[in-house]
N, CA, C and O atoms as a CHARMM CRD file, in Angstrom:
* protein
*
  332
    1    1 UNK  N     80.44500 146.51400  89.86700 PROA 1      0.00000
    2    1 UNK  CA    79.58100 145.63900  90.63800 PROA 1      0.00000
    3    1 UNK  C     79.45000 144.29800  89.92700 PROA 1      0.00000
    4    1 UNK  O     79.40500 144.18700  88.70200 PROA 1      0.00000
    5    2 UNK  N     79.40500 143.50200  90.61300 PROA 2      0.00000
    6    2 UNK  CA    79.40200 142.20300  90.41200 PROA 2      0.00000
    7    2 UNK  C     78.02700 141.50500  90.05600 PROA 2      0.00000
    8    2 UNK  O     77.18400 141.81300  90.89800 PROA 2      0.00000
    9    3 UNK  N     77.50900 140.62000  89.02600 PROA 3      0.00000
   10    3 UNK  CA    76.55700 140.40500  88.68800 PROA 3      0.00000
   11    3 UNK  C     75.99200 138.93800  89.80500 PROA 3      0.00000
   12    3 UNK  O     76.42100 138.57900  90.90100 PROA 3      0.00000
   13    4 UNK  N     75.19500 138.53800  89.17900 PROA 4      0.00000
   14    4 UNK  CA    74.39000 137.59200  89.81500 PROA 4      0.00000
   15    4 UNK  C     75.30500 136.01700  89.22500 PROA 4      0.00000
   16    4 UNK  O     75.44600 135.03500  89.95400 PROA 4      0.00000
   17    5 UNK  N     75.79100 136.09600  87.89600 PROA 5      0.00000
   18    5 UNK  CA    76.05800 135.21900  87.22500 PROA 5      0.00000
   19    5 UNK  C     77.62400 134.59500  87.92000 PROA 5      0.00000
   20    5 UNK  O     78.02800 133.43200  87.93700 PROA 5      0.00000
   21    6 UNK  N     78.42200 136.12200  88.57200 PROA 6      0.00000
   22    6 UNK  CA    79.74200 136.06000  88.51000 PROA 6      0.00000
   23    6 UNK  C     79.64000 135.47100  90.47800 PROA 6      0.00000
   24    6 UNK  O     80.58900 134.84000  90.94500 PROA 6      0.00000
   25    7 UNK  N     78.82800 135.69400  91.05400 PROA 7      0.00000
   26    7 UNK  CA    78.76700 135.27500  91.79300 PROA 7      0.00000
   27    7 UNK  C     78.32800 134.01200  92.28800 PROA 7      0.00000
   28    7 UNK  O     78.93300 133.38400  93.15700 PROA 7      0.00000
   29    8 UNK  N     76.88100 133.50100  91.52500 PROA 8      0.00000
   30    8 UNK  CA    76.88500 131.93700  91.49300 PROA 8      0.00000
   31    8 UNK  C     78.07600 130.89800  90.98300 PROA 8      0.00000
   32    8 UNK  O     78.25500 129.72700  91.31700 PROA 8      0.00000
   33    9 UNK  N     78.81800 131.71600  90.07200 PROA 9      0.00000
   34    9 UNK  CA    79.97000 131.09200  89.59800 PROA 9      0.00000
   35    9 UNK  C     81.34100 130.70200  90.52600 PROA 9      0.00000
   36    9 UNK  O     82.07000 129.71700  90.63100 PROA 9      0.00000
   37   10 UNK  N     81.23800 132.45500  91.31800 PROA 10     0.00000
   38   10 UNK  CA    82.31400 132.05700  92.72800 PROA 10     0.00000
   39   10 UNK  C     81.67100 131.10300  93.62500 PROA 10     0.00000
   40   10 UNK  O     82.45000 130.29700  94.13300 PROA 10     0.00000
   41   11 UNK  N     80.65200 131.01400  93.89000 PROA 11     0.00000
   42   11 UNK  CA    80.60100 129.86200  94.96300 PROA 11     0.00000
   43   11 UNK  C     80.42800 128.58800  94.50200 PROA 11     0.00000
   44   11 UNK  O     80.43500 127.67000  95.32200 PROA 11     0.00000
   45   12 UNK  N     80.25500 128.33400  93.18900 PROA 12     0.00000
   46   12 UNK  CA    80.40700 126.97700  92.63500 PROA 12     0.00000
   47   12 UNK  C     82.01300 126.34400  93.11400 PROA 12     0.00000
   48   12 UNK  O     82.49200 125.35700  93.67300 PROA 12     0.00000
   49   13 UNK  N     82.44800 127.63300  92.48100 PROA 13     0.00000
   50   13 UNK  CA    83.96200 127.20100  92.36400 PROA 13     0.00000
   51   13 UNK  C     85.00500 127.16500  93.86200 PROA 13     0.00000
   52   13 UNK  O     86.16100 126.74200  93.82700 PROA 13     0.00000
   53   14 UNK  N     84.45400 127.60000  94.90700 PROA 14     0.00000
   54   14 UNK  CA    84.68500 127.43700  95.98900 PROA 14     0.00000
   55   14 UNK  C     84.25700 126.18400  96.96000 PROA 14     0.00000
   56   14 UNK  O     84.88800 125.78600  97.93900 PROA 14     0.00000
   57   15 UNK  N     83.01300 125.66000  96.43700 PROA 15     0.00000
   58   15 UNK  CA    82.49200 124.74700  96.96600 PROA 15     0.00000
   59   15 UNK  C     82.80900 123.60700  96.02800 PROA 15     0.00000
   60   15 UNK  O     82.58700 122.59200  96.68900 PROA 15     0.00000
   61   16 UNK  N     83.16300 123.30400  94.97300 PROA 16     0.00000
   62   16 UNK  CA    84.33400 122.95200  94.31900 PROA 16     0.00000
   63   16 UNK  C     85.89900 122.42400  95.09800 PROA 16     0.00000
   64   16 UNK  O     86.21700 121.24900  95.27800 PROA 16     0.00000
   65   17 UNK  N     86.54700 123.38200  95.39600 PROA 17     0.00000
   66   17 UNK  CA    87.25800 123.76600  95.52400 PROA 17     0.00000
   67   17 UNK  C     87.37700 122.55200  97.60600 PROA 17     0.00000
   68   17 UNK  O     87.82200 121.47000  97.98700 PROA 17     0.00000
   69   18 UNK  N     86.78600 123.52400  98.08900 PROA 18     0.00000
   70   18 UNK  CA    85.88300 122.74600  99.41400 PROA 18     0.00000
   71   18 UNK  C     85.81500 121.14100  99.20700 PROA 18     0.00000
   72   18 UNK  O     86.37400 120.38700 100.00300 PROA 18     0.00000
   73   19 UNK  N     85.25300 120.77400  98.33300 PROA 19     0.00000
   74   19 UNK  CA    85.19400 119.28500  98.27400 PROA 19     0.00000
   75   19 UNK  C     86.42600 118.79000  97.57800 PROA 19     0.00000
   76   19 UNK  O     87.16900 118.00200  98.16400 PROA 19     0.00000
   77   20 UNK  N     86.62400 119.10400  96.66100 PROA 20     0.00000
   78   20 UNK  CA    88.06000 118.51400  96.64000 PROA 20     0.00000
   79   20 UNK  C     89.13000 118.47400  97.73100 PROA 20     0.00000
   80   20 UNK  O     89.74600 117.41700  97.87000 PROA 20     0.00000
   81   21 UNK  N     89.44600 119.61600  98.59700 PROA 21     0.00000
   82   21 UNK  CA    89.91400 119.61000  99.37800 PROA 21     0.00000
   83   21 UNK  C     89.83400 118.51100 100.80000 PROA 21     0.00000
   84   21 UNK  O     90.84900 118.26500 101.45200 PROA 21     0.00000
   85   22 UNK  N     88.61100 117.97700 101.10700 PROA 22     0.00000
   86   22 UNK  CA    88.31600 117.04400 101.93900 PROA 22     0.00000
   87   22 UNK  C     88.27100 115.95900 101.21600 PROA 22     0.00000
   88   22 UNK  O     88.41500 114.88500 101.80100 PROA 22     0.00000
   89   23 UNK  N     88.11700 115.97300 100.15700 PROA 23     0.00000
   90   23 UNK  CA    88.61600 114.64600  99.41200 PROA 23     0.00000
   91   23 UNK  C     90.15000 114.07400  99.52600 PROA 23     0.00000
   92   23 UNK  O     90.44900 112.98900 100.02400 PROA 23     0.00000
   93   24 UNK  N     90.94900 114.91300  99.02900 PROA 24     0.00000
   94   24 UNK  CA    92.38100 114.60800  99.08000 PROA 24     0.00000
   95   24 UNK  C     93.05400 114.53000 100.65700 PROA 24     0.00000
   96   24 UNK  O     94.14000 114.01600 100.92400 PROA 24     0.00000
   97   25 UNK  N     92.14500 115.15800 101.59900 PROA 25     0.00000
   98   25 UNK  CA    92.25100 114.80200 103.09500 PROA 25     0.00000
   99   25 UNK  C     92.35900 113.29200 103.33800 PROA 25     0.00000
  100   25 UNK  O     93.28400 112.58800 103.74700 PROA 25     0.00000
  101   26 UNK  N     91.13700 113.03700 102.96000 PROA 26     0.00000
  102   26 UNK  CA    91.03900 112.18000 103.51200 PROA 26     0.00000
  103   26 UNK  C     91.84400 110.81100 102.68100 PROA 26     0.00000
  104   26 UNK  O     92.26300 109.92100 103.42100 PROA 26     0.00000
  105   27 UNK  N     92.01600 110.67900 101.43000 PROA 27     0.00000
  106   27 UNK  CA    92.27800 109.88000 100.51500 PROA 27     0.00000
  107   27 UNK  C     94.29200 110.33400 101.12600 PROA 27     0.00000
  108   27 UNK  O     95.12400 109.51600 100.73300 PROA 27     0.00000
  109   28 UNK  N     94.72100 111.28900 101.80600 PROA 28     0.00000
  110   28 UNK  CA    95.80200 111.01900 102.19500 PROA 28     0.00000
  111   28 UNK  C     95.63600 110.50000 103.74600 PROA 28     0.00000
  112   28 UNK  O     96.41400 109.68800 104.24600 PROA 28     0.00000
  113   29 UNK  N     94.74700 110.95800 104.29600 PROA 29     0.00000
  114   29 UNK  CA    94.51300 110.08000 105.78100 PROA 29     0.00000
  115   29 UNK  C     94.76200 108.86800 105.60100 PROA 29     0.00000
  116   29 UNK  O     95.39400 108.18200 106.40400 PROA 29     0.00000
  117   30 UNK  N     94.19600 108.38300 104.30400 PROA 30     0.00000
  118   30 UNK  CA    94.12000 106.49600 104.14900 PROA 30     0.00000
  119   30 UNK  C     95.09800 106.50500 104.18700 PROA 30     0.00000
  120   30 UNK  O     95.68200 106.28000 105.24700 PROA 30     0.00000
  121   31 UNK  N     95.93700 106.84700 102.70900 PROA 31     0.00000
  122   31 UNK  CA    97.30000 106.59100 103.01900 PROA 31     0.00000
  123   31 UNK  C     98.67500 106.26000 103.95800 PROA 31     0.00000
  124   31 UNK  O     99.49800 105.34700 104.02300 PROA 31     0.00000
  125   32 UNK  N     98.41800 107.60600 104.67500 PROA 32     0.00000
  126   32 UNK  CA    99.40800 107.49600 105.18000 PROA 32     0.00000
  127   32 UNK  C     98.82200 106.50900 107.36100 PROA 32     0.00000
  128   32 UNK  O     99.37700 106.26700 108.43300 PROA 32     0.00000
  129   33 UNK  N     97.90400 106.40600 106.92800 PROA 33     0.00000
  130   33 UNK  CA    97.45800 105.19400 108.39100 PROA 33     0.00000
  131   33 UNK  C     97.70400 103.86000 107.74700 PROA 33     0.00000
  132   33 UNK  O     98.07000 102.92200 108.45500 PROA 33     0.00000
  133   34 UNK  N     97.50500 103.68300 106.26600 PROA 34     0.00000
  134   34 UNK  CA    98.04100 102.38600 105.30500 PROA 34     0.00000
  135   34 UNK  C     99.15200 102.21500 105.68300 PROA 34     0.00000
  136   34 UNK  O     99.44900 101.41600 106.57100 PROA 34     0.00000
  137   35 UNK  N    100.40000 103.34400 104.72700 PROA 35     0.00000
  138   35 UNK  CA   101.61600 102.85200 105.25400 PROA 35     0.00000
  139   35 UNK  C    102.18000 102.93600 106.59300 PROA 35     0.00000
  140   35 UNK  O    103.30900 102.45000 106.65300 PROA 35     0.00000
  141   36 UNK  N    101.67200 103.46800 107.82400 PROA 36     0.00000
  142   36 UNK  CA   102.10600 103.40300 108.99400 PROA 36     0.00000
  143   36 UNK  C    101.31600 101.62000 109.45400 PROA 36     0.00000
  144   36 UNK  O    101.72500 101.29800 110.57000 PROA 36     0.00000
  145   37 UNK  N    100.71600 100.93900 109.07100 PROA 37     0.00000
  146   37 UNK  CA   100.59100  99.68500 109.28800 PROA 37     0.00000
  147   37 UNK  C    101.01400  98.84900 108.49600 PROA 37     0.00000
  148   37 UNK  O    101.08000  97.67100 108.84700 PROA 37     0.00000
  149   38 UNK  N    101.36800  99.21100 107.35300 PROA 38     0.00000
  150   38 UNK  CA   102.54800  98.49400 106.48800 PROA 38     0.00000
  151   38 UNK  C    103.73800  98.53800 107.25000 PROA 38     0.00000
  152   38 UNK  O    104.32200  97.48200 107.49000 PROA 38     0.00000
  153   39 UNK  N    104.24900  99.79400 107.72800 PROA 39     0.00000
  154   39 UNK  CA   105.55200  99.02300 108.65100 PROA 39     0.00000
  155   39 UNK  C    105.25600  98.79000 109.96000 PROA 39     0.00000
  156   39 UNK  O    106.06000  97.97700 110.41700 PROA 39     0.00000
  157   40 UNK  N    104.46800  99.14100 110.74700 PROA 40     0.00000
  158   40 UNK  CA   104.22400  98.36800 111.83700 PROA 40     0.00000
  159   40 UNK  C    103.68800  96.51600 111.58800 PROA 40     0.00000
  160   40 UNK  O    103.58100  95.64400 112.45000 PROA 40     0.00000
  161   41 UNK  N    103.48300  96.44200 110.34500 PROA 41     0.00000
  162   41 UNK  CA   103.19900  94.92200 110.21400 PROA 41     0.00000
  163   41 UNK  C    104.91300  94.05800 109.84300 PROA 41     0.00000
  164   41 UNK  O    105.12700  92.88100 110.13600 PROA 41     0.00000
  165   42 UNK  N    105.71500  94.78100 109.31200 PROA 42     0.00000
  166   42 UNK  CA   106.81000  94.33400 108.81600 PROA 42     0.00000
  167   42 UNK  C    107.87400  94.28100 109.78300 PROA 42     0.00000
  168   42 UNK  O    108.76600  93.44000 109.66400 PROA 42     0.00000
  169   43 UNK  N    107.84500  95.51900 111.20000 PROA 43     0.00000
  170   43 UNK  CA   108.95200  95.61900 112.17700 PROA 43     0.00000
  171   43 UNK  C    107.99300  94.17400 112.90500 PROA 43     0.00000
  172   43 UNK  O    108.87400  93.54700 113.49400 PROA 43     0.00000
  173   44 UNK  N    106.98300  93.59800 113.06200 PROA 44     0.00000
  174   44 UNK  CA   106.41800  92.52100 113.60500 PROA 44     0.00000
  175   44 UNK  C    105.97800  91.47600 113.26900 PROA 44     0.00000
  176   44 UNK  O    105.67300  90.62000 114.10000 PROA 44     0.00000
  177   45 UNK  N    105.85800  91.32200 112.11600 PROA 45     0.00000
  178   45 UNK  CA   106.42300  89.70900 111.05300 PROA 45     0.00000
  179   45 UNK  C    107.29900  89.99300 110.13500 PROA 45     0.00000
  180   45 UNK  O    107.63300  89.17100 109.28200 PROA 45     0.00000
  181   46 UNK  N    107.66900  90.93400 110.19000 PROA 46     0.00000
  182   46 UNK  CA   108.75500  90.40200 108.58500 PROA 46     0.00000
  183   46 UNK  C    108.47800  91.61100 107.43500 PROA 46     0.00000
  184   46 UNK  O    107.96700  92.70900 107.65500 PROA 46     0.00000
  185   47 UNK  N    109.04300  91.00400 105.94700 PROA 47     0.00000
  186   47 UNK  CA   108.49600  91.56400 105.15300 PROA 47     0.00000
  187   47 UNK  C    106.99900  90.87200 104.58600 PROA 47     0.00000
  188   47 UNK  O    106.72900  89.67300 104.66200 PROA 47     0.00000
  189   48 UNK  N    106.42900  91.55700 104.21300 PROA 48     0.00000
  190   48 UNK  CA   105.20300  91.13200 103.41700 PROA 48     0.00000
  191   48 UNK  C    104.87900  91.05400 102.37400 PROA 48     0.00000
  192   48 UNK  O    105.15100  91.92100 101.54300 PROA 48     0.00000
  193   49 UNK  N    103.93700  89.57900 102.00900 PROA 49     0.00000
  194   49 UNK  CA   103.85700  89.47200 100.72600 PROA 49     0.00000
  195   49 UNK  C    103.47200  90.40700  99.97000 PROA 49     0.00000
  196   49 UNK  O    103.29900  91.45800 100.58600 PROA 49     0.00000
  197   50 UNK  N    103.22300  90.46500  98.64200 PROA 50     0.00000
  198   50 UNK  CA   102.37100  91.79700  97.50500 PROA 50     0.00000
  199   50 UNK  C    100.64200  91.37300  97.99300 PROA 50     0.00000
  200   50 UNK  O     99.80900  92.11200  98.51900 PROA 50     0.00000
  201   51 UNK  N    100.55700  90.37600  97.71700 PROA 51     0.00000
  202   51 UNK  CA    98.90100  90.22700  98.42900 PROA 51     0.00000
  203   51 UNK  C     98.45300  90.71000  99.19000 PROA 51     0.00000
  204   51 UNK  O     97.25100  90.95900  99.08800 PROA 51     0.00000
  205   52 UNK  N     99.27000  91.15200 100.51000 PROA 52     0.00000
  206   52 UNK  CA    98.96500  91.37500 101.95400 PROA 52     0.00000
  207   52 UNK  C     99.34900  92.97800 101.65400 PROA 52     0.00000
  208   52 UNK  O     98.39500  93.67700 101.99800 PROA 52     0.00000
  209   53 UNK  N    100.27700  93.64500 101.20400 PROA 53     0.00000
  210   53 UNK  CA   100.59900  94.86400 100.80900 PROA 53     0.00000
  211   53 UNK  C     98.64700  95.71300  99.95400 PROA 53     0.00000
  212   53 UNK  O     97.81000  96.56600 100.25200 PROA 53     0.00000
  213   54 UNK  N     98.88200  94.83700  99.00200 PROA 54     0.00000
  214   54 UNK  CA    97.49800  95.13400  97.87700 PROA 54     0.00000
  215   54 UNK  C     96.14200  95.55300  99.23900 PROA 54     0.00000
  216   54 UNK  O     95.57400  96.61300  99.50500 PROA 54     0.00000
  217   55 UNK  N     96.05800  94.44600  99.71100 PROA 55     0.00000
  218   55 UNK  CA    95.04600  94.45000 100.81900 PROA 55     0.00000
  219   55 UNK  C     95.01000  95.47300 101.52600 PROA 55     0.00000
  220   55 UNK  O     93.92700  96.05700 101.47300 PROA 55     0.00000
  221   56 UNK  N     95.88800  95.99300 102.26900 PROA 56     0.00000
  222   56 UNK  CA    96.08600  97.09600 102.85700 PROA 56     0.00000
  223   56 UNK  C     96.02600  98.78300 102.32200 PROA 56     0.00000
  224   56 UNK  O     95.77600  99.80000 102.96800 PROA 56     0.00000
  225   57 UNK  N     96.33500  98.61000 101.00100 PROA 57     0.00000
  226   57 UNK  CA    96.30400  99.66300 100.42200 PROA 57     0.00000
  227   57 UNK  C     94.96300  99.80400  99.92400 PROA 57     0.00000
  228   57 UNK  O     94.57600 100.97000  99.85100 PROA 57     0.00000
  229   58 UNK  N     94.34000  99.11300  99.64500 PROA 58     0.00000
  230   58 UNK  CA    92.91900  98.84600  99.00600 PROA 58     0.00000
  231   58 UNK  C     92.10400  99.42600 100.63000 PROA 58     0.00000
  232   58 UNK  O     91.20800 100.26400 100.73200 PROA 58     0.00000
  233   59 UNK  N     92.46100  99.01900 101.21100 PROA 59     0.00000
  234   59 UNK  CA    91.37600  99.22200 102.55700 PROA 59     0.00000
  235   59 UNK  C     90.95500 100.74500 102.99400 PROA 59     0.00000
  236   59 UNK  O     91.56800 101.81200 102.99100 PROA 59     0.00000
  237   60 UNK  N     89.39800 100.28900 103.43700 PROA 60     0.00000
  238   60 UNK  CA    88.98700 101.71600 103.76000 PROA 60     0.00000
  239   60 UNK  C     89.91600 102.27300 104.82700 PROA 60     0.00000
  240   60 UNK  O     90.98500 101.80100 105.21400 PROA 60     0.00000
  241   61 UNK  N     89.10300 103.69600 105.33900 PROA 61     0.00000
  242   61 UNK  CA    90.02700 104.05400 106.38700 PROA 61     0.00000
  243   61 UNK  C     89.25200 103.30200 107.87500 PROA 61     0.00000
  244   61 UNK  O     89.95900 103.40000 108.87700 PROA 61     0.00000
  245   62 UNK  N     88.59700 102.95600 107.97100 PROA 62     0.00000
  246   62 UNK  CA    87.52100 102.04900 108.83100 PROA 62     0.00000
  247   62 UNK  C     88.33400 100.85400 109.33800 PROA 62     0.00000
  248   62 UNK  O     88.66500 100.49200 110.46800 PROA 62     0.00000
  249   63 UNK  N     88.56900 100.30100 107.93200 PROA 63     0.00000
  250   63 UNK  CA    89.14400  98.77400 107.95900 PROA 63     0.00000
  251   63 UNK  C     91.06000  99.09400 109.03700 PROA 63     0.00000
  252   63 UNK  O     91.59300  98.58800 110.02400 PROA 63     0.00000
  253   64 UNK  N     91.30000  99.83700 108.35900 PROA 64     0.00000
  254   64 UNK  CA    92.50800 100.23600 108.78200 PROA 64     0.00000
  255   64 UNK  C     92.85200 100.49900 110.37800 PROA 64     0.00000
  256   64 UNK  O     93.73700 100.19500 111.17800 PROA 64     0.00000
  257   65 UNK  N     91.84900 101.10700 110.36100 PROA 65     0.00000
  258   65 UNK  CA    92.03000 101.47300 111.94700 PROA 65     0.00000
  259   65 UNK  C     91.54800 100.38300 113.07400 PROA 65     0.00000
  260   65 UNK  O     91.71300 100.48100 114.29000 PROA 65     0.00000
  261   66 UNK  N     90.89400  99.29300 112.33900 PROA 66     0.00000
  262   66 UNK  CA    90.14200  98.06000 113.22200 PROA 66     0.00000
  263   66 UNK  C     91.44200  97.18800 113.01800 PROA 66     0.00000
  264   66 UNK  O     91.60100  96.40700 113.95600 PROA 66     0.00000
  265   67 UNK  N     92.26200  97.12400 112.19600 PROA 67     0.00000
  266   67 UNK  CA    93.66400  96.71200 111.95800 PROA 67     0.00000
  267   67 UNK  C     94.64900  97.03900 112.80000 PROA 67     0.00000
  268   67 UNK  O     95.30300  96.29800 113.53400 PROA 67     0.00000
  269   68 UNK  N     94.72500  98.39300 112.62300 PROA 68     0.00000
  270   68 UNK  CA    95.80600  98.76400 113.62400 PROA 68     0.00000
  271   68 UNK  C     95.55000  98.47900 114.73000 PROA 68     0.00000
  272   68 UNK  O     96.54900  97.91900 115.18100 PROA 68     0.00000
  273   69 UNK  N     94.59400  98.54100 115.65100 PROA 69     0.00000
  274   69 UNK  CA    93.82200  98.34100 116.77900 PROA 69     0.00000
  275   69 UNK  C     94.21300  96.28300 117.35200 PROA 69     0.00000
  276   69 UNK  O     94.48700  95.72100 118.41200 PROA 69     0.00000
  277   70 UNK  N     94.04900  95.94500 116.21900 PROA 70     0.00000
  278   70 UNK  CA    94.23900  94.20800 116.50400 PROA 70     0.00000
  279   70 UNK  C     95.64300  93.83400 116.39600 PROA 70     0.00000
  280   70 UNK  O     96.18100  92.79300 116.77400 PROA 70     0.00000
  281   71 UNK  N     96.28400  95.11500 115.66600 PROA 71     0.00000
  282   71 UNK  CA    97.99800  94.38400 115.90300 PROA 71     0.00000
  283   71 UNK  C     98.51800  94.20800 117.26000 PROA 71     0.00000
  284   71 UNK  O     99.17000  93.24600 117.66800 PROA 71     0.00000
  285   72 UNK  N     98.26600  94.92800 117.71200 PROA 72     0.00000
  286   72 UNK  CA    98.79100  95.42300 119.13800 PROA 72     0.00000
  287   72 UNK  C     98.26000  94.30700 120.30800 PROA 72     0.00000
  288   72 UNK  O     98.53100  94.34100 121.50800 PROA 72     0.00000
  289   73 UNK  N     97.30500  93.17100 119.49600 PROA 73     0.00000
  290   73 UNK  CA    97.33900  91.99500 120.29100 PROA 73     0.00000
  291   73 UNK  C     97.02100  91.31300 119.73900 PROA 73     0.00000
  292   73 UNK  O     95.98800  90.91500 120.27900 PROA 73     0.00000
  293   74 UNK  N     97.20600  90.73800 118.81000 PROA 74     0.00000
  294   74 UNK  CA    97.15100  89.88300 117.51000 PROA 74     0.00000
  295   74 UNK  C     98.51800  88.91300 117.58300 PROA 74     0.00000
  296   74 UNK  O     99.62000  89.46100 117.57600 PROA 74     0.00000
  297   75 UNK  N     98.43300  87.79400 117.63600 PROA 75     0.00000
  298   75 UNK  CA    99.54000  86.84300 117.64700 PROA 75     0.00000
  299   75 UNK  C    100.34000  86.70300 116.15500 PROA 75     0.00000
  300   75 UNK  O    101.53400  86.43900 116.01200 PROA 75     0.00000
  301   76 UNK  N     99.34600  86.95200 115.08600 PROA 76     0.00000
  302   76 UNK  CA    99.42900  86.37700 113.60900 PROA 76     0.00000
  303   76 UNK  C     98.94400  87.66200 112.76700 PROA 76     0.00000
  304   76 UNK  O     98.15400  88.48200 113.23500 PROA 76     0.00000
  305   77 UNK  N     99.55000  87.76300 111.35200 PROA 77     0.00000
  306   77 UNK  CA    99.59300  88.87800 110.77600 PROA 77     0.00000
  307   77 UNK  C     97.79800  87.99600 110.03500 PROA 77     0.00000
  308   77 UNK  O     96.93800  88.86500 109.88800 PROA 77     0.00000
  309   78 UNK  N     97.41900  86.88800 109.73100 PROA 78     0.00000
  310   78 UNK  CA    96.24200  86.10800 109.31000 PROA 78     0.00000
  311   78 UNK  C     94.99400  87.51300 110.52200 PROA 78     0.00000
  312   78 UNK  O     94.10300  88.29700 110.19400 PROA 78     0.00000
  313   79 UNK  N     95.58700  87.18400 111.78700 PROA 79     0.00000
  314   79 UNK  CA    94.54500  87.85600 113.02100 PROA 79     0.00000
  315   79 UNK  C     94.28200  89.12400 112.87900 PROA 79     0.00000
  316   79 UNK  O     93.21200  89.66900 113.15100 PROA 79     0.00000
  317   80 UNK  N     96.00800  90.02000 112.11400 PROA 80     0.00000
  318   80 UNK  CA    95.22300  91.45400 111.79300 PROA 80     0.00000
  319   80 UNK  C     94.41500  91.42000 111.10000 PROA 80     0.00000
  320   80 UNK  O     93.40800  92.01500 111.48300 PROA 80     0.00000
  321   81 UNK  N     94.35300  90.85400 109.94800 PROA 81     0.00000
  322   81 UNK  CA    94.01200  90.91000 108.59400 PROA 81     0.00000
  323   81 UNK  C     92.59600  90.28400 108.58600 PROA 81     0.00000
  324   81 UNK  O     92.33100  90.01800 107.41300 PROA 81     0.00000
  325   82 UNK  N     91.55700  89.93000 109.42000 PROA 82     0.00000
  326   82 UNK  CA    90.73100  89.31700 109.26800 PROA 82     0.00000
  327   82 UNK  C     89.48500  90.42100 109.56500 PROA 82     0.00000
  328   82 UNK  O     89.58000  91.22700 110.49000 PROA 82     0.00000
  329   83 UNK  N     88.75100  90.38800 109.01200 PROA 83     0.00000
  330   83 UNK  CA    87.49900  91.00200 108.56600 PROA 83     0.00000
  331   83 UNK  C     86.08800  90.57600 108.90700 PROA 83     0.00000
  332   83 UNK  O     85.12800  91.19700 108.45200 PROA 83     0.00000
């Protein structure tokens, strides 16, 4: 039988376990909505500077998606990028 100790210990480590897991969710959500507007910005101006790269990668997942949202009628890569 299992004590009191060994069991507060399993659910530490599960709920642990739990948050890390939605952590790395989401920290790859950014990612990979980052680089899917890294090349949707490049098949529609060009290549891009490191500044404009940095920016994008830095951005929440919030920012990103108000981005992607403005390419799609945005004349100027300045128009996605504005905040």
């Amino acid at each position: 039988m299992r004590n009191m100790l060994d069991l507060v210990l399993e659910l530490g480590v599960e709920r642990a376990m739990a948050k890390g897991r939605e952590t790395w969710q989401r920290q790859g959500q950014q990612v990979g909505m980052g680089n899917l507007l890294l090349g949707q910005l490049q098949a529609r101006f060009g290549t891009q500077s490191e500044r404009i790269v940095d920016r994008i990668r830095e951005a929440d997942t919030e920012s990103l998606q108000r981005r992607s949202l403005r390419l799609l009628t945005a004349s100027t890569i300045d128009a996605v990028l504005a905040d």
